[in-house]
C-alpha positions in Angstrom: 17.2 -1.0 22.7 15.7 0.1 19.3 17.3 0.0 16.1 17.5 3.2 14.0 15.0 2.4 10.9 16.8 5.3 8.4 20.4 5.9 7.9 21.3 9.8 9.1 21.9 10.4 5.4 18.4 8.5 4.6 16.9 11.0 6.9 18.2 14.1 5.2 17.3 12.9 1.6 13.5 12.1 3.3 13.6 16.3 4.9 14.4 17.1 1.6 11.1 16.1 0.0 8.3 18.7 -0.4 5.6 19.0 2.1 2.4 16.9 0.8 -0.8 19.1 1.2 -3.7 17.8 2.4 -5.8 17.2 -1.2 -2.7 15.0 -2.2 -2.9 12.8 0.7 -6.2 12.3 0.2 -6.0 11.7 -4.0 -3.3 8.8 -3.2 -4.2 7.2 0.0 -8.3 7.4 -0.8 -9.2 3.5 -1.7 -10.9 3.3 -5.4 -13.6 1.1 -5.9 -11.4 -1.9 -6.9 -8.7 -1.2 -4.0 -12.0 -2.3 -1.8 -13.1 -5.2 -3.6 -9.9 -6.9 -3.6 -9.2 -5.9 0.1 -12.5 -7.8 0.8 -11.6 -11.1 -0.9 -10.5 -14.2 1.3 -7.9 -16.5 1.2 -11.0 -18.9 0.1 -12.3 -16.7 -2.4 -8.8 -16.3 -4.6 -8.7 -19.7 -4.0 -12.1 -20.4 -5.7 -11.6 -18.2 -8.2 -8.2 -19.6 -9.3 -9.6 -22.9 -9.4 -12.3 -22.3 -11.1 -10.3 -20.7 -13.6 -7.5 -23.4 -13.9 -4.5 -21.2 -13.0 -1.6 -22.8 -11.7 
């Protein structure tokens, strides 16, 4: 059995939303630059870094 993720009243407020064109999805869910670069970093590599840098 699968439990209902939204509420009825959930799912009304979300039907209520306007309708996202295609050139907005693509604005907001497009990675930048810098999205990519931190998606690439290790474990190992924050690690480094926040050693090297003496954070605690």
């Amino acid at each position: 059995m699968v439990a209902p993720v939204f509420t009825n009243e959930e799912l009304e407020g979300l039907r209520c939303l306007p309708e996202i064109g295609r050139e907005e999805l693509f604005r907001f869910f497009t990675p930048t630059p810098a999205d990519v670069a931190f998606e690439s970093l290790t474990a190992v590599d924050i690690l480094r870094e926040l050693n090297a840098t003496g954070a605690r």
